[in-house]
C-alpha positions in Angstrom: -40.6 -27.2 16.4 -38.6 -30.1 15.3 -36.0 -30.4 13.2 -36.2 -31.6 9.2 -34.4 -35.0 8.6 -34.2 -37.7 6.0 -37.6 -39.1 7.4 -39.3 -36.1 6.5 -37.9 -35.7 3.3 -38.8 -39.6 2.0 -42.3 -38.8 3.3 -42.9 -36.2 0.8 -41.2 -37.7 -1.7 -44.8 -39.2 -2.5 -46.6 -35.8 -2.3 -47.0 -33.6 -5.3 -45.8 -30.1 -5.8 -48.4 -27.2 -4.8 -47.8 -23.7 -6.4 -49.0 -20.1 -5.0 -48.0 -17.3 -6.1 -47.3 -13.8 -3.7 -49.5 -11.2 -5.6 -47.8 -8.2 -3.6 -44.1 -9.8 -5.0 -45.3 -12.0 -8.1 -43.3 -14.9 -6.8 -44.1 -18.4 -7.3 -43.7 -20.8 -4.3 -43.7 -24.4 -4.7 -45.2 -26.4 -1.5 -45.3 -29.9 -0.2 -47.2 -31.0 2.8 -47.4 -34.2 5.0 -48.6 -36.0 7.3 -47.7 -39.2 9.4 -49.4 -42.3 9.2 -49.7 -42.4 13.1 -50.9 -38.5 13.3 -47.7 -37.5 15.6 -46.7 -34.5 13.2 -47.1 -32.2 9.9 -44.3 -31.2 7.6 -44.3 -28.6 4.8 -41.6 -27.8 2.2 -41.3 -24.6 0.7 -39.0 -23.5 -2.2 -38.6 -20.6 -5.0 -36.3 -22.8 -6.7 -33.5 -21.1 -5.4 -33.8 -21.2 -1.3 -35.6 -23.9 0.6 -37.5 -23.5 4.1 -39.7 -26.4 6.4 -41.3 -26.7 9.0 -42.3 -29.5 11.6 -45.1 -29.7 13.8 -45.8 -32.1 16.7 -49.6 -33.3 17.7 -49.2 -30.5 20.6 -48.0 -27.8 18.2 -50.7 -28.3 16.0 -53.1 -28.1 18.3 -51.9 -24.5 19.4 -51.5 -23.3 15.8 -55.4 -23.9 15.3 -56.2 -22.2 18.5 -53.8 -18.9 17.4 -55.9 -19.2 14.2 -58.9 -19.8 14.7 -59.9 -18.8 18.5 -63.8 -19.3 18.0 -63.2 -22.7 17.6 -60.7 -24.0 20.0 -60.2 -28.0 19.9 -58.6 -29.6 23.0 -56.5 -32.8 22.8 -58.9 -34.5 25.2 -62.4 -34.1 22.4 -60.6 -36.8 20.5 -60.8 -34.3 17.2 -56.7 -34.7 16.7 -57.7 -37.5 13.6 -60.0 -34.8 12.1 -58.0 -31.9 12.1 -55.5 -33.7 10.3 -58.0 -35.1 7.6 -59.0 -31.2 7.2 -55.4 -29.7 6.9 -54.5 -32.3 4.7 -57.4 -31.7 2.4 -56.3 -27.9 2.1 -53.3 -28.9 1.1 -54.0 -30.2 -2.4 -54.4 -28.5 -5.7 -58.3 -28.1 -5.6 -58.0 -26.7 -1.6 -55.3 -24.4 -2.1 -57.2 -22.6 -5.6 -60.0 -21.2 -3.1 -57.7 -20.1 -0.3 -55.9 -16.8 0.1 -52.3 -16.6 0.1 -49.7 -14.1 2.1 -46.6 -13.5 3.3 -46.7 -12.2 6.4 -44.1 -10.6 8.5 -43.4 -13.2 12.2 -40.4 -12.4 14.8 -40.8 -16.6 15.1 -39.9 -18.1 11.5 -37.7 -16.8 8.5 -40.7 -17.0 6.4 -44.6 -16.6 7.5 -47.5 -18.2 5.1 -50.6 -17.6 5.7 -53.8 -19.5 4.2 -57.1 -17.6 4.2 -60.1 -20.7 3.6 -63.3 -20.0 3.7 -64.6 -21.2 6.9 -60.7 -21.0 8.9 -57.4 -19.7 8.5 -53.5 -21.9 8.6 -50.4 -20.2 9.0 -46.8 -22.1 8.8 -43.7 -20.6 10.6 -41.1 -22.2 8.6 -37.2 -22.1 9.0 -34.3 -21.5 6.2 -32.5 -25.1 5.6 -28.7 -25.5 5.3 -27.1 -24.9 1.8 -26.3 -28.9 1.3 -29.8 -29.6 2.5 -31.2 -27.4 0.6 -29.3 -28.7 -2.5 -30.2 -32.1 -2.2 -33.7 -32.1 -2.1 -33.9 -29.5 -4.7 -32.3 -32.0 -6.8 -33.9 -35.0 -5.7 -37.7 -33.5 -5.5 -37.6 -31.5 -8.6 -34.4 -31.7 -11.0 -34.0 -35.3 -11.6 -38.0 -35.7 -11.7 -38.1 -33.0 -14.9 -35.2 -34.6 -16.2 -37.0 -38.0 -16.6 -40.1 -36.6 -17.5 -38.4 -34.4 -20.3 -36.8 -38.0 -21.4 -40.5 -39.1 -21.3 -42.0 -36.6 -23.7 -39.1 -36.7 -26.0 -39.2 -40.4 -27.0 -42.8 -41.1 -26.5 -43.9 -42.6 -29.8 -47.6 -40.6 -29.3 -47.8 -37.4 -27.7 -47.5 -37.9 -23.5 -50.7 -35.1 -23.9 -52.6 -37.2 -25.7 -52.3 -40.3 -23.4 -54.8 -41.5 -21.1 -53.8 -41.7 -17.2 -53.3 -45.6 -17.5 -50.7 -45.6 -20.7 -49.2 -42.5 -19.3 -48.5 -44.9 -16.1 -47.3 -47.5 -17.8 -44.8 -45.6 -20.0 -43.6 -43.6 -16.8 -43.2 -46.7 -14.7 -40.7 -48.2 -17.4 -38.6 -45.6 -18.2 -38.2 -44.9 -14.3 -37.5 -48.3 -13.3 -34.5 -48.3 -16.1 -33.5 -44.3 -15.2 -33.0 -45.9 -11.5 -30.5 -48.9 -12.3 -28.1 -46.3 -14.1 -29.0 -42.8 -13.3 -25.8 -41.8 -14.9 -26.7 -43.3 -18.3 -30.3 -41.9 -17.8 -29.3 -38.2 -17.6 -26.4 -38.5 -20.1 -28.8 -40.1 -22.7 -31.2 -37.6 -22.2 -29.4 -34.3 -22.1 -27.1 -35.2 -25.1 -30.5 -35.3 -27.5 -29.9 -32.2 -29.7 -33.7 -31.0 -29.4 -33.9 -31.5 -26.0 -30.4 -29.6 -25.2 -30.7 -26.8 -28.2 -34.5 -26.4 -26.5 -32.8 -25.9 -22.9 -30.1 -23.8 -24.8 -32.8 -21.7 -26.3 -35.3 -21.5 -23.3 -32.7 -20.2 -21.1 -31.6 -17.4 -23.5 -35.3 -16.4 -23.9 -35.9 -16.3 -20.1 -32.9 -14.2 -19.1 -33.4 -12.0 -22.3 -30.5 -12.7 -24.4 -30.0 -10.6 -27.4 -28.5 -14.1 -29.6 -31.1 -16.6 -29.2 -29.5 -20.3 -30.6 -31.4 -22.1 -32.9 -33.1 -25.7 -31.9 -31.0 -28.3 -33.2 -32.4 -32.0 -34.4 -28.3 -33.2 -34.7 -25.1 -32.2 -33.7 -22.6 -31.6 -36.3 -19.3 -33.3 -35.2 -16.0 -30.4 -35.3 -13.2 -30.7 -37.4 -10.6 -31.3 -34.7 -7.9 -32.4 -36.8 -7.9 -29.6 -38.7 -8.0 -27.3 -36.1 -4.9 -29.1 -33.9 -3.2 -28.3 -37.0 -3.7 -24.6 -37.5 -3.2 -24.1 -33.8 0.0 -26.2 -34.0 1.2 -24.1 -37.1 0.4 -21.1 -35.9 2.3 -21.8 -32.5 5.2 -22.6 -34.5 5.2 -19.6 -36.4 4.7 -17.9 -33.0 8.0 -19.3 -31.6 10.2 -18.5 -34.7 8.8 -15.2 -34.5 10.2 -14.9 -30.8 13.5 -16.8 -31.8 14.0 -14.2 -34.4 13.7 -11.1 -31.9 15.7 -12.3 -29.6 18.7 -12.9 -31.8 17.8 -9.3 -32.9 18.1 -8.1 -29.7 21.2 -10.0 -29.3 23.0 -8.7 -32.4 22.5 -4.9 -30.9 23.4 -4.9 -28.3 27.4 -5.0 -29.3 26.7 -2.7 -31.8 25.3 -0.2 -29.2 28.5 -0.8 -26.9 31.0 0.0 -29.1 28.8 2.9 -30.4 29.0 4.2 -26.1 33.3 3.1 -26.5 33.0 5.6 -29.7 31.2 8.2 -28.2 33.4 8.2 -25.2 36.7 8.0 -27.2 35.7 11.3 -28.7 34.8 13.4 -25.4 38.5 12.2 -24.3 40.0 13.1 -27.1 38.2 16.6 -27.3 38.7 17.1 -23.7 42.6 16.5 -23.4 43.1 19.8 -25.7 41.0 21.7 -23.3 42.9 20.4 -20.3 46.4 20.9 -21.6 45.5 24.8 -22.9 43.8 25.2 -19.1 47.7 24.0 -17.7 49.4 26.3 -19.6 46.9 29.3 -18.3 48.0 27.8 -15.2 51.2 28.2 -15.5 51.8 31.4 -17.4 49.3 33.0 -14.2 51.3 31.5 -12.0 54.7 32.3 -13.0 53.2 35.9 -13.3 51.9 36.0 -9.8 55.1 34.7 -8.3 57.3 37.4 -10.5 54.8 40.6 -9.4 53.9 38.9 -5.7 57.5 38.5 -4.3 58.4 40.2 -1.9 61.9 40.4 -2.9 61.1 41.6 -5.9 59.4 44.6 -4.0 62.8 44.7 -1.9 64.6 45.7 -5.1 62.2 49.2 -5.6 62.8 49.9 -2.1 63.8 53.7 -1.1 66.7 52.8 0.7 67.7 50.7 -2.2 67.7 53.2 -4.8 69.7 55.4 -2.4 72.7 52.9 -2.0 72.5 52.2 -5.6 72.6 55.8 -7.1 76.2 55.7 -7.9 75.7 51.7 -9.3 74.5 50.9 -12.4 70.7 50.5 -13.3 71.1 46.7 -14.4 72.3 43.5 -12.3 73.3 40.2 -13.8 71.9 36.9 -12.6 74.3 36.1 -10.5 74.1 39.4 -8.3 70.7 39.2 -8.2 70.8 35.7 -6.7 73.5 36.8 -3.9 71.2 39.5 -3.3 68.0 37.6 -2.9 69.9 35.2 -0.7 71.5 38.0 1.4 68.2 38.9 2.1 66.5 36.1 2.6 68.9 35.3 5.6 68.8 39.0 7.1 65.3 39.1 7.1 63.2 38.6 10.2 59.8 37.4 8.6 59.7 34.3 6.6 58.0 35.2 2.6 55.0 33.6 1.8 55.6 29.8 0.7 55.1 29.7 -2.7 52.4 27.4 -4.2 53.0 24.7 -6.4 51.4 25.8 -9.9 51.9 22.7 -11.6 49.5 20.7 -9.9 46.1 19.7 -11.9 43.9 18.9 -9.0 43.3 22.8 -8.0 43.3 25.6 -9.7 46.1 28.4 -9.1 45.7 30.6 -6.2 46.3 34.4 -5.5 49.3 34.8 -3.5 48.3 37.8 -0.9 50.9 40.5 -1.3 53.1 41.3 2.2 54.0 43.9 3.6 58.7 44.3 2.3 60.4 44.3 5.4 63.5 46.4 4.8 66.9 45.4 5.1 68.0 46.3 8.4 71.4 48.9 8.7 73.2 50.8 10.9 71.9 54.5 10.4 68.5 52.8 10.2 68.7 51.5 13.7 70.3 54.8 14.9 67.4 56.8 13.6 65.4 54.5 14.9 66.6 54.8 18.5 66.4 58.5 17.6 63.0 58.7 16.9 61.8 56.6 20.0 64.6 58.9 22.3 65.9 62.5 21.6 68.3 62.5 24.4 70.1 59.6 22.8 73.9 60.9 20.8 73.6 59.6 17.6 76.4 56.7 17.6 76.2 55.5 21.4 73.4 54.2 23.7 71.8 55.7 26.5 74.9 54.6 28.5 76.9 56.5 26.9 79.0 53.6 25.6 79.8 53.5 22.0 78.4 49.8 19.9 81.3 48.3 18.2 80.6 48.6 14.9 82.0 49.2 11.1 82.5 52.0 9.3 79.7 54.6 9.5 78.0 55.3 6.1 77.0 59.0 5.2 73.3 59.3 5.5 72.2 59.6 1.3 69.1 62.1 1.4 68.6 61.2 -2.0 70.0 62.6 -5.8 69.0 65.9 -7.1 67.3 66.0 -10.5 69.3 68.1 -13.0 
């Protein structure tokens, strides 16, 4: 199998188009065929109009096509038959040869796509190959676009009917308008597709074949637009569009002060509503702590003491500051175990604590200590030690059991 080159594809640029259709997919194919001058090979193009395959056959490969045919009637190289063969596939390929034969699509391991022609008297199958994208492209558009595109030109400013002409005026008039289509293909194809019936006609064919719901109407002119017009409008209403925008942003400017010093308003008023709240919270501070101090000292406790109330029996109930002082101090040196360190009330970061309540520690005296040592040792004489030696000390006091209640 050779490959499909420029060579092939000038030679079947003078071949016409052959059409069969696959009855068991109701497909149309289009088909070209060719053959060399000298006999040394056979090429066929196949399309659908939207993929393209080929196939190339040497003298040897088509020898060996007709023998996988057609078995019962093998042809060697050597029976000088080659010339022919070629006459007889050439003849099948043509309108009138390809009515009477068969067609299928058969399914081949070998080729991308299998045809298979069924003639009366012998059978021809072609193996072809899928072609490249770009290949495929360009001989679509030079086999078959630009071809309708002139003829289309043709029917469209034939002064008679192109139906009604005879083979040799038809020649004539397709001769001149391709031999002025080929020295500016670009004016050719401009010229023809900017007609209004032949571009409102593609316009409405195309609708009709993909079953559009708005079908355009066939035009005979175009009707230039008002651009003028239009530019205007647009340019008006993009005007409008942009003051619009101006306008909302200086809107969104202007609020947004008024929104701050609505937030510097707000917050004015939670400080001032929270300062009253804060000083009435001090003075519960305070006035608890002050009370904690007065009930939770220990000196305080010192002064309701047993032994106090039976040295003062004989003083009065009441003590003036200045006593009471002297006392505290007195005590506050004499006494082995430090009070509790009072806590600072005033301060705003915590809140006032709950002194824990100790234990008085009594004021140490003389008859306290002796009763003590008493208590821990019988044997020992009230007033001396175990040694029998007497403690320097001051005057003893008479032990006070305590007032009688009249």
């Amino acid at each position: 199998m050779e490959n499909f080159t420029d060579e092939h594809s000038s030679l079947l640029l003078t071949k016409e188009w052959l059409v069969k259709v696959d009855p068991s997919h109701s497909i149309p194919y289009l088909i070209k065929f060719g053959a060399s001058s000298d006999n040394s090979y056979q090429v066929v193009l196949i399309t659908d109009t939207k993929t393209v395959w080929a196939e190339v056959l040497t003298e040897k490969q088509v020898l060996r096509r007709w023998r996988n045919c057609n078995a019962t009637l093998p042809i060697a190289a050597s029976n000088n038959l080659v010339p022919q063969l070629y006459k007889l596939l050439s003849s099948a390929h043509t309108p009138g040869g390809l009515n009477d034969a068969d067609f299928e699509i058969v399914d081949s391991k070998d080729a991308d796509l299998a045809l298979e022609f069924d003639f009366e008297n012998f059978k021809w199958r072609w193996d072809t190959y899928l072609l490249g994208p770009k290949t495929s492209a360009e001989l679509i558009s030079k086999h078959l676009i630009f071809p309708f595109i002139s003829l289309t030109h043709i029917s469209f400013n034939s002064a008679d009917s192109v139906s009604e002409l005879d083979g040799a005026d038809l020649e004539k008039t397709v001769d001149k308008v391709c031999r002025i289509a080929r020295r500016g293909l670009d004016t050719h194809v401009k010229q023809t597709m900017m007609r209004p019936k032949i571009s409102s006609s593609l316009q409405r064919i195309s609708a009709l074949f993909n079953l559009s719901s708005e079908l355009p109407s066939i035009k005979t002119e175009h009707d230039p637009p008002d651009l003028e017009t239009e530019f205007k409008t647009l340019k008006l209403s993009l005007s409008n569009s942009n003051s619009e925008a101006e306008d909302q942003s200086t809107r969104a400017t202007e609020t947004i002060p008024v929104e701050i010093h609505q937030i510097e308003a707000l917050e004015s008023q939670v400080a001032s509503s929270a300062k009253p709240n804060e000083d009435s919270s001090h003075n519960n501070a305070d006035e608890s702590s002050v009370t904690e101090s007065d009930s939770g000292d220990p000196e305080h406790d010192d002064l309701f003491s047993p032994m106090l109330q039976r040295e003062n029996l004989n003083k009065p109930t009441t003590l003036d500051e200045d006593e009471a002082s002297s006392l505290q101090k007195s005590k506050k040196s004499d006494s082995p175990v430090p009070g509790p360190s009072i806590i600072n009330s005033d301060s705003e970061t915590s809140p006032p604590q709950k002194r824990v309540r100790t234990k008085a520690v009594k004021p140490s005296t003389d008859s306290d200590s002796d009763s003590e040592e008493r208590e821990k040792n019988p044997y020992v004489p009230p007033g001396g030690s175990r040694g029998g030696k007497s403690v320097g000390r001051g005057v003893r006091q008479p032990i006070k059991r305590g007032a009688k209640r009249f």
